[in-house]
ZAMARKOL-504420 format. One record per atom (N, C-alpha, C, CB): residue in one letter; x, y, z. Coordinates in steps of 0.1 Angstrom, whole numbers, plus 5000, padded with zeros to 4 digits. Glycine has a CB too. Layout:
N
AXYZ
...
***
This chain:
441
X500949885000
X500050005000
X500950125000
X499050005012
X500550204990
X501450364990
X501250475004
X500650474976
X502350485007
X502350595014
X500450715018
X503650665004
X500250725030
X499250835028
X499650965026
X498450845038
X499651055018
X499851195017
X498651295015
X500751195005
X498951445023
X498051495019
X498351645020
X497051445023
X497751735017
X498051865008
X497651965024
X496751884990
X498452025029
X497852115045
X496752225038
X499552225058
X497252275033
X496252405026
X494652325030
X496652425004
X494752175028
X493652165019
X492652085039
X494052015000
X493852075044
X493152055059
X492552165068
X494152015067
X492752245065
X492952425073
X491152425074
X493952605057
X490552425079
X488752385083
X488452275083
X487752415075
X489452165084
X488952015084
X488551975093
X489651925080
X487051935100
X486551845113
X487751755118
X485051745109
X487651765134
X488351665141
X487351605148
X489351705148
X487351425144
X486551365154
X487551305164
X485651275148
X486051205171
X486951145186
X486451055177
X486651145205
X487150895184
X486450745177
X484950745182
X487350595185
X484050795185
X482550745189
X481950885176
X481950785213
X482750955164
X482250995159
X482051175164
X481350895158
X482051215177
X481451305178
X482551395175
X480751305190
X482351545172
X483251645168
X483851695175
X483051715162
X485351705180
X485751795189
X486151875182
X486651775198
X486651965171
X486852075168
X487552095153
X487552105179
X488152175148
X488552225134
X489652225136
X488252355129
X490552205123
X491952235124
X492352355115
X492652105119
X493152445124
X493552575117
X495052575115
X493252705125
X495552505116
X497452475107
X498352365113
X498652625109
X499452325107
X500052205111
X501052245118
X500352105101
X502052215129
X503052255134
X503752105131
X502952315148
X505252175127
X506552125118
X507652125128
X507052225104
X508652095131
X509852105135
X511152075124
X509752025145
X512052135119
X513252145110
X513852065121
X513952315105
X514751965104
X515651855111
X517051895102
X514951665108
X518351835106
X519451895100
X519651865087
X520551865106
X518951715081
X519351655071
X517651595066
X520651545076
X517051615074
X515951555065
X514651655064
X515551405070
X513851635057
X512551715056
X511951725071
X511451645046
X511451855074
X510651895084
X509751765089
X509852015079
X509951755105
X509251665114
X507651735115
X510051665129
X506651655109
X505151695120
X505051685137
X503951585117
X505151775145
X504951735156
X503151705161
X505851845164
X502351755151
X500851815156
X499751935150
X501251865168
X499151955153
X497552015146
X497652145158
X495751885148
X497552245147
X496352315159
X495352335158
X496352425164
X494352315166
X492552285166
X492152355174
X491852155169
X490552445168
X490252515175
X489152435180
X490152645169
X488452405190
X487652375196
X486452475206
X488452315201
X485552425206
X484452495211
X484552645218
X483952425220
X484652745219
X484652845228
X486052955216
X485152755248
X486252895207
X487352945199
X488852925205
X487153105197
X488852865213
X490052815217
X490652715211
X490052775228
X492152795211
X493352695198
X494052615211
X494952825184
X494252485204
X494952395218
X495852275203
X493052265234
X496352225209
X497852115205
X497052015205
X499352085216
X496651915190
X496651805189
X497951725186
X495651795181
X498251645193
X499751555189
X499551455180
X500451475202
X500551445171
X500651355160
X500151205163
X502151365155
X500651185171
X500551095177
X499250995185
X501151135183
X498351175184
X497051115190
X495751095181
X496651205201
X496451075163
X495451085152
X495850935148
X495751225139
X494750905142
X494650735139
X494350765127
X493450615147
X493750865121
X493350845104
X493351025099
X491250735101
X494051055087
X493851135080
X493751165065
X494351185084
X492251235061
X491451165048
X490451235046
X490951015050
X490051265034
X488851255033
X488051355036
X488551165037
X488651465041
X488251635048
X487951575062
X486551735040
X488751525066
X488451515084
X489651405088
X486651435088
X489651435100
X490351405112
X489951285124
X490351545117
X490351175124
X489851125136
X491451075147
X488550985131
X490851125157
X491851095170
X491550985179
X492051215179
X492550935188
X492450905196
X491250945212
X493350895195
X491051105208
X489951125220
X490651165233
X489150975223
X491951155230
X492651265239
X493551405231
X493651165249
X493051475240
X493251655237
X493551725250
X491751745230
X494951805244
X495151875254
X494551975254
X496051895256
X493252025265
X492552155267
X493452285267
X491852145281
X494652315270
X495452395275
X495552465266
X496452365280
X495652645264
X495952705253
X496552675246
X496152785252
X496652655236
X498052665226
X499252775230
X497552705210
X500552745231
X501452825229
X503152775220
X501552865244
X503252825211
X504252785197
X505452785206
X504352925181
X506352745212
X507652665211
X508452695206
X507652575207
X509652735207
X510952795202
X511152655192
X512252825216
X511552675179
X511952525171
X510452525161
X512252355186
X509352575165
X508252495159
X507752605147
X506952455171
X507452565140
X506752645125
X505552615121
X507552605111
X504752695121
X503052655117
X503452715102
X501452755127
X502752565096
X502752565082
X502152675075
X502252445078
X500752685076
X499952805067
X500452895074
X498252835065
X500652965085
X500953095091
X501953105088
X500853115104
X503553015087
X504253095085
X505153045069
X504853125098
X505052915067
X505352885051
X505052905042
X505352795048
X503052855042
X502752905029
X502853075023
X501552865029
X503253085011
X503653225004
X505653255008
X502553365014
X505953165013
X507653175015
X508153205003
X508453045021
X509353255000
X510553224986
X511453144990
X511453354981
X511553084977
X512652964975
X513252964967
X512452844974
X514252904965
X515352904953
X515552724952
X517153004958
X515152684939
X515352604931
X517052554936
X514952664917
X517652434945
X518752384943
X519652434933
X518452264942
X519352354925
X519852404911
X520252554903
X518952364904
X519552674917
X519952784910
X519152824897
X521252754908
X518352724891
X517552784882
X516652864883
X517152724876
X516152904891
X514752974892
X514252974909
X513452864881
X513653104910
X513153144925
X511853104927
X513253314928
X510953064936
X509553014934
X508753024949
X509752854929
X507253054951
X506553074961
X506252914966
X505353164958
X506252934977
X505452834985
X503952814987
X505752854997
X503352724978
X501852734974
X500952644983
X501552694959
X502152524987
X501352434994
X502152335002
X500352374985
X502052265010
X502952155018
X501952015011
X502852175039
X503051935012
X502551795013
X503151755025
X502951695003
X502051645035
X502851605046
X502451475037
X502351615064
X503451345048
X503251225043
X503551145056
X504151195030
X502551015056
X503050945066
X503750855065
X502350905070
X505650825073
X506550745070
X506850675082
X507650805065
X505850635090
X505850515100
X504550505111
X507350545110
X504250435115
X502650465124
X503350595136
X501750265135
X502150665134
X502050785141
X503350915141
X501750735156
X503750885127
X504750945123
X504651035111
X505650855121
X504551125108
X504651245094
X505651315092
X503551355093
X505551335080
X506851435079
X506751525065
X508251325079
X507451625063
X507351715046
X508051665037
X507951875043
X506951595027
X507251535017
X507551635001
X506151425017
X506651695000
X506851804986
X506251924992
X505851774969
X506751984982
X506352164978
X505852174967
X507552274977
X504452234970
X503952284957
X504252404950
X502652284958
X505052474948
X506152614941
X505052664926
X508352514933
X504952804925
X504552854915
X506252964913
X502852924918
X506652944904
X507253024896
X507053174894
X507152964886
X508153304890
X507453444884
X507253374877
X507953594881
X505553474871
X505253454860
X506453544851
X503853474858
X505853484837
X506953564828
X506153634816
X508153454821
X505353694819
X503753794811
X503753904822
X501753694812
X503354014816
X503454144819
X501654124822
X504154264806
X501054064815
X499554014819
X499053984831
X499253924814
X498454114836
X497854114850
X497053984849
X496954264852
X496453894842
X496053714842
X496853664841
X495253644832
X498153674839
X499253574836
X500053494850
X500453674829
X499753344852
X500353354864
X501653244859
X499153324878
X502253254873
X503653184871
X503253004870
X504853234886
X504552954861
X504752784862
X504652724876
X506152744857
X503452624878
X503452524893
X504652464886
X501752384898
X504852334899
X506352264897
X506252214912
X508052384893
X506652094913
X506551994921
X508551964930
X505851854908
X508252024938
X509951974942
X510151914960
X511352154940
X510951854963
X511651784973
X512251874985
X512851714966
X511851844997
X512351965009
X514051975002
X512351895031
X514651915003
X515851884998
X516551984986
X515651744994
X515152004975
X515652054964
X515752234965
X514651984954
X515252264977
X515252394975
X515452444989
X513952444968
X516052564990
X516652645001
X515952785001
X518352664998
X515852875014
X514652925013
X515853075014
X513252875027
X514753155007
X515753304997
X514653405003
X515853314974
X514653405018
X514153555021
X514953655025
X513353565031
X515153795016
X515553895021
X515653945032
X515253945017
X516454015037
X516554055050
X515754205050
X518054065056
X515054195061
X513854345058
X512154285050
X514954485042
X512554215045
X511254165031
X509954115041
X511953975018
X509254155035
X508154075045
X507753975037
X506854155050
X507053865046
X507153715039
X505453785033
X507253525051
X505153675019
X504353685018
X502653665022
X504753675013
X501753735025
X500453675036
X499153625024
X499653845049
X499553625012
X498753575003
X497653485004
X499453544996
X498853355006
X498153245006
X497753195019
X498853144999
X498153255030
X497653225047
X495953365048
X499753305062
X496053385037
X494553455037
X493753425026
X494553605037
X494353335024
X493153245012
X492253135022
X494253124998
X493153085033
X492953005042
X492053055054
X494152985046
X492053205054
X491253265060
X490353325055
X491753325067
X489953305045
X488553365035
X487453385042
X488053285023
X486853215046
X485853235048
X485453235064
X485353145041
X486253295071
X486353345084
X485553455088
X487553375086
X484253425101
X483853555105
X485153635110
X482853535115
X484753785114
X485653855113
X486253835133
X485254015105
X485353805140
X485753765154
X486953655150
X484153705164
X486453525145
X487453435145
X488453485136
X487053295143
X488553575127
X489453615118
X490553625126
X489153725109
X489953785136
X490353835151
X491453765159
X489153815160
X490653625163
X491253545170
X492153455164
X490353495177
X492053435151
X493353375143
X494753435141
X493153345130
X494253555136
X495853645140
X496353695154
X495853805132
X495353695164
X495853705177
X497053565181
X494453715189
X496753465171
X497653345178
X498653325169
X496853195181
X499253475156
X499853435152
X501053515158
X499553415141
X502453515153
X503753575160
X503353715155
X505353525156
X503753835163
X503253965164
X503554005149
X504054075176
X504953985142
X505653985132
X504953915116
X506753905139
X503953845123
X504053765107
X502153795109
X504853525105
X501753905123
X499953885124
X500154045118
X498753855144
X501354155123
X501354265114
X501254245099
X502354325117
X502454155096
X502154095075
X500854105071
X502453905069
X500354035081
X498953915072
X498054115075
X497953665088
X497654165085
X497054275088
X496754375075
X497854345099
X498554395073
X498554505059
X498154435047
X500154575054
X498154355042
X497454255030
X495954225031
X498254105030
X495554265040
X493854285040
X493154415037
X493254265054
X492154395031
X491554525024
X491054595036
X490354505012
X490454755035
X490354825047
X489554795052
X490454935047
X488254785043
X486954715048
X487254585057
X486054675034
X488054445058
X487954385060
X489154395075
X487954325050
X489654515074
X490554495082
X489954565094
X491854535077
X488754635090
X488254725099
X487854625109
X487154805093
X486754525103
X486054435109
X486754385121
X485754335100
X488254335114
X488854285126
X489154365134
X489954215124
X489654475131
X490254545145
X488854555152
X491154725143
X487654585151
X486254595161
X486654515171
X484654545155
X487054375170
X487154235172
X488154205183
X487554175160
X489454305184
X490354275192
X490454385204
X491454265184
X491254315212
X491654385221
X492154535216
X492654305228
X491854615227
X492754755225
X494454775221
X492554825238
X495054725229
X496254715226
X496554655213
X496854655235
X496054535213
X496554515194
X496054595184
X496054375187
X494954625191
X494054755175
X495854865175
X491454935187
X495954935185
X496854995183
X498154995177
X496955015188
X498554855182
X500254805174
X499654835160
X500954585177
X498254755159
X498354745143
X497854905131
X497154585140
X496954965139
X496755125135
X498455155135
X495655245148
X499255125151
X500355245146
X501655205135
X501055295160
X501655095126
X502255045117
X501655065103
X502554925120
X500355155105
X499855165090
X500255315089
X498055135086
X500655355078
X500255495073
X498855585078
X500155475058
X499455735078
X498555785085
X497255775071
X499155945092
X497455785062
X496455785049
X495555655050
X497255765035
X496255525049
X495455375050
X494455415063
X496755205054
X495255445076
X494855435091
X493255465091
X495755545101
X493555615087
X492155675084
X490855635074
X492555785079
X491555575060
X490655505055
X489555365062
X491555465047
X491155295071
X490355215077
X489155275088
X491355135084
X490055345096
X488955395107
X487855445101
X489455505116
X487455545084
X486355535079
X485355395080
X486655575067
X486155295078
X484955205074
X484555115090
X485555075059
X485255115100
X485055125115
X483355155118
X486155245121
X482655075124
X481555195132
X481955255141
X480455155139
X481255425142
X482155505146
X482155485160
X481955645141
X481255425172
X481555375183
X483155325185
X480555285185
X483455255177
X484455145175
X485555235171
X484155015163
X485755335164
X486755425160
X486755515168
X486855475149
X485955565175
X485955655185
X487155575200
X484055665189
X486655485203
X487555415213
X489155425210
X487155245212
X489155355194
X490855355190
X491455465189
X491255295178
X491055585185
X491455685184
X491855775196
X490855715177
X490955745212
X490855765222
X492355675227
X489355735227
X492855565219
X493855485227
X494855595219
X494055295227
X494955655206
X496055695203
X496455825215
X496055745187
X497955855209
X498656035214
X497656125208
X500456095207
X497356205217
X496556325211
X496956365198
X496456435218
X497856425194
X498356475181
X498256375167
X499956495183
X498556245171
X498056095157
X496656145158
X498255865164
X495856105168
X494756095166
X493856245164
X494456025177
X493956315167
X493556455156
X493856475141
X494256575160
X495556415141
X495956425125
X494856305116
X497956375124
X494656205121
X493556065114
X492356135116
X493455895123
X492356215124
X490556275121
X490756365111
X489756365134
X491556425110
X491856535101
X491556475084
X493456585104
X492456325084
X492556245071
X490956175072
X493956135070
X490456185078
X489456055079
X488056165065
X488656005105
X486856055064
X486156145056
X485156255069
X485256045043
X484656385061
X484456475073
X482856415081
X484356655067
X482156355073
X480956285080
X481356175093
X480256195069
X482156145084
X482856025094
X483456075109
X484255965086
X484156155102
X485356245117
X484156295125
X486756425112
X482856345121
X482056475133
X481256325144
X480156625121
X481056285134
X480556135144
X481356075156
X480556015135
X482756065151
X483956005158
X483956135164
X485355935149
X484156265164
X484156355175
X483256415181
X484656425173
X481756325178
X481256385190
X481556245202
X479356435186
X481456175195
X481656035206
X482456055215
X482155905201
X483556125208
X484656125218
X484656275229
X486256105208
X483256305232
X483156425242
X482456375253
X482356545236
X482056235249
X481256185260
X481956115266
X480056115257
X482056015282
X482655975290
X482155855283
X482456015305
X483455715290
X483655635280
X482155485288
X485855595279
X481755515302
X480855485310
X479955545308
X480955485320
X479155615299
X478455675297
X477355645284
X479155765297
X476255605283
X474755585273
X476155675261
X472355715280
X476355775259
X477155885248
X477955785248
X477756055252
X478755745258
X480055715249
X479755555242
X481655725261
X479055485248
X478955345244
X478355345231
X478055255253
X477355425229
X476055395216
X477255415202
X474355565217
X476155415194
X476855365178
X476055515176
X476255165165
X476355575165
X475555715158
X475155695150
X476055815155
X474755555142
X474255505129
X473255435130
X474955425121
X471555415141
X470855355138
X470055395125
X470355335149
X468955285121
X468055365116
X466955445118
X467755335110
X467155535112
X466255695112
X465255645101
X467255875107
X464155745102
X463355745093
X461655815100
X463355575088
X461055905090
X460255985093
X458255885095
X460556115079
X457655945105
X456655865109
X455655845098
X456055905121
X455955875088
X455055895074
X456155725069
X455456125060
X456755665071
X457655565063
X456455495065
X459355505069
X456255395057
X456155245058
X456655125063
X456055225051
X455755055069
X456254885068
X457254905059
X455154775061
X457054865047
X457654805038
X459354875037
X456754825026
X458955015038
X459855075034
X461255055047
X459255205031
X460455025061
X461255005069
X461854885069
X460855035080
X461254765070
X461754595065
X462954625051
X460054475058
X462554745042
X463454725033
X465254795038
X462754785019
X465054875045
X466154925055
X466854815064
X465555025066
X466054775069
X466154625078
X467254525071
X464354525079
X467054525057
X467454405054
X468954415040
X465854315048
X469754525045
X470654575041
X471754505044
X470654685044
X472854415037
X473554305042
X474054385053
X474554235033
X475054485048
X476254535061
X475454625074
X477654655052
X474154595075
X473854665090
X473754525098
X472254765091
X474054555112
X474254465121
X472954445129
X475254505128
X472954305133
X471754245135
X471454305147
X471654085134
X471654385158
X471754445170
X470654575165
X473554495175
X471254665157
X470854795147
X469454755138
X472354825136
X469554605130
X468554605124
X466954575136
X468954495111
X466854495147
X466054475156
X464854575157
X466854475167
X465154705157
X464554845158
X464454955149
X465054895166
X463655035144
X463955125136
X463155265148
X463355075117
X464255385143
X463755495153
X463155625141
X465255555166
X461855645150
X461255745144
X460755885149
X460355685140
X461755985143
X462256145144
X461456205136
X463856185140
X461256365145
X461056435128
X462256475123
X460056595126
X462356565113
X463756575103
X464456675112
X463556655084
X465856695108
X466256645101
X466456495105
X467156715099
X466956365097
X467056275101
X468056145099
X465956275100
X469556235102
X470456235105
X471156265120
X470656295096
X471556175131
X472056235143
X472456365145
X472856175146
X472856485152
X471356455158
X470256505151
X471256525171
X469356385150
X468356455147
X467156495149
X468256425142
X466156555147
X464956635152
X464556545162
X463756665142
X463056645172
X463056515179
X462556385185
X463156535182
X462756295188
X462856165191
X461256145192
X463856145205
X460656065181
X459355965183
X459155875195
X459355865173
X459855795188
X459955645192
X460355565183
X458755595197
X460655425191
X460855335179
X459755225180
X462255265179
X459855115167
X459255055159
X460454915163
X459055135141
X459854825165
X460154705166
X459954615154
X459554665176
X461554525147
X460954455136
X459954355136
X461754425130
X460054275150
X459054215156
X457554235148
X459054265170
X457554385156
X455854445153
X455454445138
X455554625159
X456754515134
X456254555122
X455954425108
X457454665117
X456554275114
X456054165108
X454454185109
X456554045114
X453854195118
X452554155121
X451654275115
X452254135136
X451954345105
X451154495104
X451154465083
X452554675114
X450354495074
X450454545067
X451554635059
X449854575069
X452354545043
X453054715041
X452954795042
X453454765035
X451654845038
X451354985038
X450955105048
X450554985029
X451355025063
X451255085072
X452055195082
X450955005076
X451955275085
X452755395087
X453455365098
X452055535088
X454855395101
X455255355112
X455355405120
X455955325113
X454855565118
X454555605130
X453455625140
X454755685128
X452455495134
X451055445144
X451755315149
X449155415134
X452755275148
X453255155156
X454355135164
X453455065148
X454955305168
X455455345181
X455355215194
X454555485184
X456455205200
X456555145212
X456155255225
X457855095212
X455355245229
X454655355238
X455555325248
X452855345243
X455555205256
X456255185265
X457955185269
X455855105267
X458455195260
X460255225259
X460855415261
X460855145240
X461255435269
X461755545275
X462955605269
X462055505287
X463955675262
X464755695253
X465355725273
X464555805237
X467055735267
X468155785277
X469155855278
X468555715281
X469455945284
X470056055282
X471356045274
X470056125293
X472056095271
X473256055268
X474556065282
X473456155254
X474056135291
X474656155301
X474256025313
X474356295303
X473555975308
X473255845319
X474455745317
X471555745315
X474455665332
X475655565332
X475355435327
X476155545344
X476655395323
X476555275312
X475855145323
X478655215304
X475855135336
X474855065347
X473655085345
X474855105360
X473155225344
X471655215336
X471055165326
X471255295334
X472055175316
X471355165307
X471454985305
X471855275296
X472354875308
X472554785314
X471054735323
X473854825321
X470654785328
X469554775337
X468154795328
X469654875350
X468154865322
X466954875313
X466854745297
X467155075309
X467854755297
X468154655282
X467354545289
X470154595276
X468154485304
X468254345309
X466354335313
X469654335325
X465754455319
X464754425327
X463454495310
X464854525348
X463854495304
X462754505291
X462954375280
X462954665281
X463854325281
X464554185273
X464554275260
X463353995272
X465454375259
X465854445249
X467254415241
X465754575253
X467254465229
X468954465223
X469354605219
X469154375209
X468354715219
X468854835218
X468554935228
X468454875206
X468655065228
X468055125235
X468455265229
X468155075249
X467255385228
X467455505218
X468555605229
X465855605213
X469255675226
X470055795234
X469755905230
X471455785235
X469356015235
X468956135233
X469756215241
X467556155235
X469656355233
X470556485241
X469156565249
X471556625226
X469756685254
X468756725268
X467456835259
X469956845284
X467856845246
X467056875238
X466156765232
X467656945230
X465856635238
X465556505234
X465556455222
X464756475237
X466656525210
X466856495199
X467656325200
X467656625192
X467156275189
X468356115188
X469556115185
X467956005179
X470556125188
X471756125191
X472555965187
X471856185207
X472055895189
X472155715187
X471955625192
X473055655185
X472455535192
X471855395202
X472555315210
X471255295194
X472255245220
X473455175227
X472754995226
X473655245247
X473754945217
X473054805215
X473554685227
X473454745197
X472854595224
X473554485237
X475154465236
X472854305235
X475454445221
X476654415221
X477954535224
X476654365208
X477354645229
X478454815233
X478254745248
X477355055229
X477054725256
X477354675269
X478054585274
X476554665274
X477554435263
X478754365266
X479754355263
X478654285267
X480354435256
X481654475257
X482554585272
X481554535242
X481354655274
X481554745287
X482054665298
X480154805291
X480654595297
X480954465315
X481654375317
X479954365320
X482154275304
X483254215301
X484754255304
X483054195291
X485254155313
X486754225309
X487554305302
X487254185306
X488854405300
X489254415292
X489954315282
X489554495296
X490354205287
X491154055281
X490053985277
X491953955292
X488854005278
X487653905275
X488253835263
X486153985272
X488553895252
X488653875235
X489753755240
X489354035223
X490953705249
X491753615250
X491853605264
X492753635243
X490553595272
X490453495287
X490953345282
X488453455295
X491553335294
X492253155293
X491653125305
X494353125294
X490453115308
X490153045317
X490352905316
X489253075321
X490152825322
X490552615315
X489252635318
X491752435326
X488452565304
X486852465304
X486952365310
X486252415291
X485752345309
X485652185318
X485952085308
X483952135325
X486252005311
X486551925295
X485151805295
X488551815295
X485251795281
X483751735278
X484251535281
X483051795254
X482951505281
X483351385285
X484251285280
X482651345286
X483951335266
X485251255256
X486251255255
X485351255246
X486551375262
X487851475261
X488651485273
X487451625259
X489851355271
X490751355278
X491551455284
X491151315275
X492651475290
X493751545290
X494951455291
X493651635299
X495851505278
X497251415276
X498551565283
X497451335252
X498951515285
X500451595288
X501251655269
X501751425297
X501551725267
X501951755255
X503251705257
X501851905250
X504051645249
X505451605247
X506151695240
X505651485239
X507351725244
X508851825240
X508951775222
X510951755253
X508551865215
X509151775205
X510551775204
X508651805194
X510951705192
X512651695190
X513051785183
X513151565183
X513651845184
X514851915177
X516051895168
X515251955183
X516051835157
X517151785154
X518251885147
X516751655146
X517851995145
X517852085137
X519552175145
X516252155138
X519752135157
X520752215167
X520452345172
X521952235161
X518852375165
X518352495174
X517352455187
X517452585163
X517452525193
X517552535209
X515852555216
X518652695214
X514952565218
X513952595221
X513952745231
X513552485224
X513052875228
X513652985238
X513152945248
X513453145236
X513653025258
X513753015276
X512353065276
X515153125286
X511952945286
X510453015287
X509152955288
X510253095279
X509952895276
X508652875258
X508052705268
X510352805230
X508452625277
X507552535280
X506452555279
X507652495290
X505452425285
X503952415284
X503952415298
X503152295276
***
């Protein structure tokens, strides 16, 4: 029987079962260890499991790989993951590498790994899938694939060059932007800045919403003040209001300055309000709309891909103007209600009589207290002229009450019943590099 081989690119979302069938979790890249003389050692998987937590599956503890899935032995170590001095995650940090052809003929990308299995509970890097420069000036033109041997090629990265994040975000495509979030938080600071700038702004916005404060900032303060701003445009301005609050006063005036001017008056009024405060939590983009709108016309607001399911829940009804702040404050319309009503019914006879708007000066506890005891997800904020000013959705509080580390608590879960706990093993090193001080489990 031939060797099993198989392609990592093509594992990167592949189910992991236990033997009784049931799923413990996904796999999001392979960890390698460099040997002196032979192709890179598999030591193990990293898999994300329930709760978005990445933990060390060991080579050792997989009985079959095939077929878009994974089955193990049924023991997993719960424990965060942490990368090891000596260890290389394949998509994060190989795929998109440069290489030089042995031979000196030709320089070539790193498109894909082959692992292969060469003893029970044993793998190892068998090929490189390599695309060549192309040699067409034709923006369709792409370079020669080519099949070669760890052996056959030696790796040609410049000093200064950043590796390429191409093909480790092809891998991340179809990633909400929370777990996008939490995939580059587990990668090295160095190669999660790469992958950051090779995302479009729109997309990169998403993620920064997503992360902790401190990393929003490493990664704003390595962009250009031009990109920075662009991004923070596409940010909800709650969300750019905060980051810009973490910059030096002087950055963060100069990005408002660059940002677009609708954008910046939003992001500066937010940032007048206290950060415990109905003002400072709320978003300044619900929907508005005059009590003459329709049903119809409001469900058709409602159902706009990029508004958030928090924001679509409610629609609020002002007189004009009807743009924050704007005239003043109706009430709102529940999408709830407005299922049960005729399109052609006016939304301003289907006011919520009973919901109270809140000041903008009220504390983020109140307004916490009113969400929880109405079983709400929004709640309107008004200035002392009770114009609507914006909204504070569930997801601005629980972000409030939550830790600031919430986005990467390590608390240990309980482990599920299937779910052992094994000890992780040192892998080997054959390579004469050293593992850094520290770096244990």
């Amino acid at each position: 029987m031939s060797p099993t081989r198989v392609f990592v690119a093509r594992l990167a979302g592949c189910s992991v079962f236990d033997p009784a069938g049931d799923k413990v979790g996904r796999v999001r890249d392979v960890l390698v260890v460099y040997r002196s003389t032979q192709s890179p050692r598999v030591v193990g998987f990293i898999v994300e499991v329930p709760g978005r937590r990445r933990v060390f599956l060991s080579i050792g503890r997989i009985t079959s790989i095939g077929s878009g899935q994974i089955i193990t032995t049924g023991l997993i170590n719960l424990r965060r993951f942490e990368q090891r001095g000596g260890e290389v995650r394949v998509i994060a940090e190989m795929l998109g590498r440069k290489v030089t052809l042995a031979d000196g003929s030709s320089t070539a990308i790193i498109e894909d790994v082959a692992i292969e299995e060469t003893g029970p509970g044993e793998w190892a890097v068998s090929e490189l899938f390599l695309r060549r420069p192309k040699t067409s000036a034709s923006p369709f033109a792409k370079g020669q694939t080519t099949f070669a041997k760890w052996n056959d090629v030696r790796e040609n990265v410049t000093a200064g060059e950043a590796q390429s994040a191409t093909h480790l975000l092809a891998t991340y495509e179809d990633l909400l932007p929370a777990d996008l979030a939490n995939a580059l938080l587990d990668l090295p600071e160095q190669r999660m800045l790469e992958v950051a700038e090779e995302l479009s702004d729109e997309r990169l916005a998403d993620v920064l919403e997503e992360m902790p404060e401190s990393e929003q900032v490493g990664i704003l303060n390595k962009l250009d003040d031009d990109r920075a701003a662009t991004v923070l445009d596409q940010m909800q301005p709650d969300d750019a209001a905060d980051l810009i609050a973490q910059l030096d006063e002087e950055r963060g005036e100069a990005l408002l300055d660059l940002m677009q001017p609708e954008e910046a008056e939003d992001v500066r009024m937010l940032l007048l309000f206290a950060p415990d405060t109905a003002g400072g939590l709320m978003t300044t983009e619900p929907i508005i709309v005059s009590s003459d709108a329709t049903v119809a016309e409001g469900l058709a607001l409602i159902r706009r891909h990029e508004l958030a399911p928090a924001l679509g829940a409610a629609i609020c009804v002002t007189l004009p103007p009807y743009e924050s702040p704007t005239g003043r404050f109706l009430g709102m319309v529940h999408f709830q209600r407005m299922l049960r009503y005729p399109p052609g019914e006016r939304l301003g006879t289907l006011l919520d009589q009973q919901l109270e708007p809140v000041n903008a000066s009220a504390s983020a506890a109140e307004v916490a207290r009113i969400l929880a005891t109405y079983d709400l997800v929004s709640v309107p904020v008004v200035d002392d002229n009770h114009r609507l000013v914006g909204v504070v959705t569930i997801d601005d509080v629980l972000d409030y009450l939550l830790p600031d580390d919430w986005r990467s608590h390590d608390d240990e879960p309980t482990p599920a019943p299937f779910v052992a706990v094994e000890t992780r093993p040192q892998p080997i090193i054959q390579s004469g590099r050293r593992p850094a001080n520290g770096s244990s489990h």
